[in-house]
Every structure is written in structure tokens, then in C-alpha cells.
N, C-alpha and C positions, 0 to 999 in steps of 0.2 A: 504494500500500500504506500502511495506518496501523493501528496499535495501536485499541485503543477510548481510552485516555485520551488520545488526541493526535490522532483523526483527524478532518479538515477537513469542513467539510461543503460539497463543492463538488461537482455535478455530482450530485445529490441525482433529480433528476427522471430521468437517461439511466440510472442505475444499477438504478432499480427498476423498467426496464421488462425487464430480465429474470430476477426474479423472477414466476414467475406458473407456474400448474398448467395453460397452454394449451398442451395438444400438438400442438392444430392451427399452433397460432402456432411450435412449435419444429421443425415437419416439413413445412411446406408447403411450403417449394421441392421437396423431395425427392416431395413426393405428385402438383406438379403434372409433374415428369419423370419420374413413374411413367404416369401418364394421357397425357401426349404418347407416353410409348416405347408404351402401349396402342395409341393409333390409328395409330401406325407397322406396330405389328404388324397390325390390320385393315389399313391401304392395303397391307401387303407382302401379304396372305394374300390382297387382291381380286385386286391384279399378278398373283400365281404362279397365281391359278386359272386366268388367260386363256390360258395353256400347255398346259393341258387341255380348251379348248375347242375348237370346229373352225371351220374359216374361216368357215362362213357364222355362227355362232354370232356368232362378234366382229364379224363384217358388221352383224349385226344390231341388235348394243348399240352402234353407231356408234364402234366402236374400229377405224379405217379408216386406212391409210397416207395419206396427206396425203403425200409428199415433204417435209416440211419437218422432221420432229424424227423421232429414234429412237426405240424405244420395245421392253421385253421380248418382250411379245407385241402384234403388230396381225394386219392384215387386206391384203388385196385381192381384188377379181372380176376372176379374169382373163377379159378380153375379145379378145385374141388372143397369139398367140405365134408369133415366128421359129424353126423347129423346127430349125434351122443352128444348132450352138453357136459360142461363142468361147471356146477355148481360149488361156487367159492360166496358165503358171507353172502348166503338170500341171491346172491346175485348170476346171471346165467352168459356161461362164455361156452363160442365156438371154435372149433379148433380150422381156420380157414387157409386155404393155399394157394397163392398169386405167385405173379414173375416173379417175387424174390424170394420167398423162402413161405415159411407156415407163420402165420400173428392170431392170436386168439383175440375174436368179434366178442365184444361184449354187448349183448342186445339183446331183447325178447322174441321168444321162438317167432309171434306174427310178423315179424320186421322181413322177415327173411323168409318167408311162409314158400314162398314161389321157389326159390332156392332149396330149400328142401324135398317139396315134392317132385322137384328134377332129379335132387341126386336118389331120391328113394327108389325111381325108374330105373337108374341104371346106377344098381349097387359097390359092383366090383370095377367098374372100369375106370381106368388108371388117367386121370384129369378129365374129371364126369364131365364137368362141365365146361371145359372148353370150350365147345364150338356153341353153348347158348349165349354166350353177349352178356354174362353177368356182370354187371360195374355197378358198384359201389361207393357212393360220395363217402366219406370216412374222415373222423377227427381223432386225431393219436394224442394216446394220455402218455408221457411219462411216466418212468418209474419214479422219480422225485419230481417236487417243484416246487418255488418260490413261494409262499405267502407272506409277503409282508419283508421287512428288512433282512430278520436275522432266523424265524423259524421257515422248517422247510415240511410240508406235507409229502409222506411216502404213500403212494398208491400202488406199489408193486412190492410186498414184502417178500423176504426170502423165503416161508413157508410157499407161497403164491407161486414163485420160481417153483421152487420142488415140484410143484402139482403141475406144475404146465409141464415140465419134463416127463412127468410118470404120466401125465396125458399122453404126451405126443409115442410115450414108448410105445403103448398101449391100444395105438388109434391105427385103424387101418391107414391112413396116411404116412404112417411109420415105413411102410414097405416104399413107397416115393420121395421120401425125403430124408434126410442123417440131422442127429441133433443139432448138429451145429446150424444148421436152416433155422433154426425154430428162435422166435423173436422175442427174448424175455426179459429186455429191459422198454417194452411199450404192449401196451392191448387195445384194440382199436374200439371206435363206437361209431354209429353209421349218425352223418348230419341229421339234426332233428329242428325243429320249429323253435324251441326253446335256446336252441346254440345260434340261429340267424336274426333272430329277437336278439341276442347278446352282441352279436356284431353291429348291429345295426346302432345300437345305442354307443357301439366305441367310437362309428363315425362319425356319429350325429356330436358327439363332444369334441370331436377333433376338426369336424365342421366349423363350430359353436368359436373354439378356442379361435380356430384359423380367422373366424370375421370379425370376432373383437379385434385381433392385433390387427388384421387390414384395415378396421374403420379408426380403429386409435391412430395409427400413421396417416390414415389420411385426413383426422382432423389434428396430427399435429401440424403436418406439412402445411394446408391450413392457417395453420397458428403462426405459424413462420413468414409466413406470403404476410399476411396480414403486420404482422411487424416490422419485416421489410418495409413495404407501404410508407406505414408511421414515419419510421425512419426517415423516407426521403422526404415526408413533409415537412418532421421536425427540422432539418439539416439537409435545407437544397442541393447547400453550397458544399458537403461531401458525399453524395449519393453516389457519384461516378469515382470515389477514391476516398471510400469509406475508412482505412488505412491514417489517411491523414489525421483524424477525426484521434488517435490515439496521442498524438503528438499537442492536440490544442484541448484536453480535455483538464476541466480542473482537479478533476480525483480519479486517478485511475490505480486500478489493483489489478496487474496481469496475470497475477497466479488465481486470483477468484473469476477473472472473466469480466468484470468490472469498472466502466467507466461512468464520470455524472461531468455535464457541461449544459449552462444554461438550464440548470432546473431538470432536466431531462438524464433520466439513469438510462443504461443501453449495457445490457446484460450480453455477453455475445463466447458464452461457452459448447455446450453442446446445444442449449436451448437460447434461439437469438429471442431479447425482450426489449422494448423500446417502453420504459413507463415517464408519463409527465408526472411530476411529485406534487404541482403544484392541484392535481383534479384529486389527490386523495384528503382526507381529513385526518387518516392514523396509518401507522405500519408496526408490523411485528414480525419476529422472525421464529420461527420455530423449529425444531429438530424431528427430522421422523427416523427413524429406527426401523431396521431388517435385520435380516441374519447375513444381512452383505455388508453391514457396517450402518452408520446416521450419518444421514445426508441432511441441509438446513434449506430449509423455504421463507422469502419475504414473501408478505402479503398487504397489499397497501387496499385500505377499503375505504368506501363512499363514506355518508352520513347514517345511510342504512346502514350501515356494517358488513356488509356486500365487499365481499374483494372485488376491486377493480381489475386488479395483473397479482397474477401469482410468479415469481422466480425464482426458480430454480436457483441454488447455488453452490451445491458438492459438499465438501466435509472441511473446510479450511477454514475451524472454527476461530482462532485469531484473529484470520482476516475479516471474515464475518462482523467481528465486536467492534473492529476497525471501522469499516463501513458504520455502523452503527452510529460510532459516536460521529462521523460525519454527518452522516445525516441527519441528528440531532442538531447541529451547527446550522442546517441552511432549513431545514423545514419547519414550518409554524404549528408544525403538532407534533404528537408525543411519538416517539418509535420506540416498539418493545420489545426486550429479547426473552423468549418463552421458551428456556432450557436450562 
């Protein structure tokens, strides 16, 4: 901070780089995580359509269980199936056999009803159902997963393992396949109503999120245009060499972003602010607090107690106090610091 009669000229080059009527320059980080949460939004909106597509569909587009990763929605052709279930914990799995190896369907016998009475037709023969077109839309549970920061819910315990082995010893499938095929760190379950109802609700928030930040940027930019504006009202005479303006200011603070000339404060950090001092009747400054650190806000209000201009002004509480008591020096009302 320094007066105009006493103030140094050090850091002359870092100070007037922000100074300047680029809004691109004052809002591009915020535009390029407006265009990333964009293509979030398309990859979630490709994800959630494959929930509505039908197995052979995702067959098609090479969206195919692999046994190796999970995934919203995949695929399989089933090529045969143990019409015997295994009953683990009320609950009923099959023992199923696609391009990669054997995964046990966990679903109720009507899901698969048509499946069944195919293979029941042709009992002994060695990939029944190959040539009927069985496809399957499928969401793969892991054997562990995430809840929450630090616990993890297991859905595959090692008892669970044991039995899907002593299934598959046991299953006429056994003659087509060796253990090593068999997929026991995932169990599959066929897409249902209740799992495209859940996607739907991830997009619609990641929707949600994406147009707050696009309409927030675009009434900051907005805000910016409009103060630019101000600006060359206030200060015809440097509109085209705004720069100058740092040089004939009566108080400037380069490290806050901070200059006052003529009654007129011109805030010009990340957030450009053009406030006349003399349309307010009070100001005050406040501190807000994150877990990113406390950042400090003036607020210069009417008679209604209405803020006029809110600004912005970072964490550089020193210089803040500074400002302060200037502004106490040229304004006819009171300025309060609220921290």
C-alpha cells in the first residue's frame, strides 16, 4: 500500500498485468471447467443411454463384459447356462457362459424364463444356446466397493468364492470350461428399471451442476462488461490505456489489486470492480471462510442497507486494514471491518 506522494515504484511490470479489459484473461479457468463439466455431461449422457439399450445392441457397439472391469451398463451372449441355481443368503444365482469364460447371473428365475426353456430343449448340447441370439444388458457388482471415504462394503465373500467353485465343479458346464474361466471376483445382474431410474438422477445432477456454473460465468462475465463500461465513463481520459491510470492514482495497493482516484475505487484482481464511494452511505468489510482458507469482501451499501458493489479482495488481511483506514480518511461515512 502507498499514498501517490510516497509510493515506490517496485514491482511496476507484475502490477499492470492486471489491469486490462480481457475477460477472457479474467475467466478462463472458470470457462475451461465449464467445457470439461460439458463433456462430463456428454460421457454421462453416452453411459446412461446404454441402460436403454438391449443386449444385443451393446453387443454390437463392442460394449462387451471382458471379466476384467465393471462397468454401468455392458453386455454378454449367453452361450449356455446351468438351469440349477445356487442359492446363497435368500438370494438366487446362475451359473452363465459367454465369450469369456462362466460369471454367475444373479436374478430371479422369471428374468431369464425364455433362457431357460431353451436350454431345457436341448439339455446336453455343448453351447445350447449359441445360435439363439441371447444378449443380455448386465450391470457387474464387484467383489468390494467404496462406501463412503474410508469403509468398504464386500459383496463377494470368500465363503461365496468357495461355492461358486464347488458350483462350477459340479455343473454340467464343468465339462466346457476349467476353473480358471470361472469369474469370482464379480457376479453379474441383468439392467432393471430401478438401476436406469438411478442413472438418470446422476445426470440430471451433473446436468443441474453443469448450468449453475455456465449461468454463474455468464452473469459474471456480465458483471465484468458492465464494469468495464463504468470505467470508461468514470475515466474517459484512460479507457484506451487503462495502465496509465496506475501511475496517477492517489492510493494504490498492487499486491491487493487496488487502486482509489477521484472518489472512484477500481478493484482490478481477478474480479474487475469500478465502485463510486461517493453513491454509498457505509462500507464494511468482512471475512468468509472455507476449507480453502478466508478470503475478505467490501460491501459499500445504499441508505436501505442494500449493497451497492460487493468486492472481492483475496486474503491480504494487512493490506485490507490499510485500505481501510484510507478510506476512513476521504469518505463521509463510517467503514467497518467485520472480522
Amino acid at each position: 500500500m502507498r499514498f501517490k506522494e510516497d509510493k515506490l515504484k517496485i514491482s511496476i511490470e507484475s502490477k499492470r498485468v492486471g489491469m486490462h479489459k480481457g475477460i477472457l484473461r479474467r475467466t478462463w479457468g472458470m470457462w475451461i471447467l465449464t467445457v470439461l463439466l460439458g463433456l462430463i455431461v456428454a460421457m454421462v449422457g453416452i453411459v446412461v443411454s446404454f441402460g436403454f439399450m438391449s443386449g444385443r445392441e451393446l453387443y454390437e457397439h463392442g460394449i462387451i463384459y471382458e471379466m476384467e472391469k465393471d462397468s454401468s451398463s455392458s453386455s454378454i451372449k449367453v452361450l449356455d447356462i446351468d438351469p440349477s441355481p445356487l442359492e446363497i443368503d435368500d438370494e438366487t444365482y446362475y451359473l452363465v457362459k459367454h465369450n469369456y469364460g462362466v460369471s454367475f447371473l444373479k436374478t430371479d428365475t422369471s428374468e431369464i424364463k425364455q433362457i431357460l426353456e431353451f436350454k431345457q430343449a436341448l439339455p446336453d448340447k455343448t453351447n445350447a444356446l449359441a445360435t439363439s441370439d441371447f444378449y443380455l444388458n448386465i450391470r457387474v457388482v464387484n467383489e468390494k466397493e467404496k462406501k463412503g471415504k474410508s469403509s468398504v462394503k464386500t459383496n463377494i465373500t470368500q465363503e461365496m468364492k468357495e461355492r461358486f467353485e464347488e458350483k462350477l465343479k459340479l455343473s454340467p458346464l464343468s465339462v466346457q470350461v476349467t476353473l480358471d474361466k470361472l469369474d469370482k471376483t464379480h457376479y453379474l445382474t441383468i439392467t432393471n428399471n430401478a438401476d436406469r431410474f438411478f442413472d438418470i438422477v446422476m445426470l440430471m445432477v451433473v446436468i443441474v451442476f453443469f448450468v449453475i456454473v455456465l449461468v454463474w460465468q455468464i452473469v459474471r462475465v456480465r458483471q465484468i462488461k458492465k464494469h468495464y463500461a463504468r470505467f470508461d465513463e468514470l475515466f474517459p481520459d484512460y479507457q484506451d490505456d487503462m495502465k496509465r491510470l496506475l501511475d496517477d492514482a492517489e492510493y494504490l495497493d498492487d499486491q491487493l489489486g487496488v487502486l482509489v482516484k477521484d472518489g472512484i475505487l477500481v478493484s482490478f484482481g481477478t474480479e474487475f470492480r469500478v465502485v463510486d464511494l461517493e453513491k454509498a452511505v457505509s462500507a464494511s468489510v468482512i471475512r468468509q471462510k472455507s476449507k480453502w482458507g478466508a478470503k475478505y469482501q467490501f460491501s459499500f451499501f445504499n441508505e436501505g442497507r442494500k449493497p451497492v458493489e460487493k468486492v472481492p479482495l483475496g486474503n491480504l488481511q494487512d493490506n485490507i486494514i490499510d485500505l481501510v483506514h484510507y478510506l476512513r480518511e476521504i469518505c463521509s461515512y463510517n467503514v467497518y471491518i467485520q472480522f
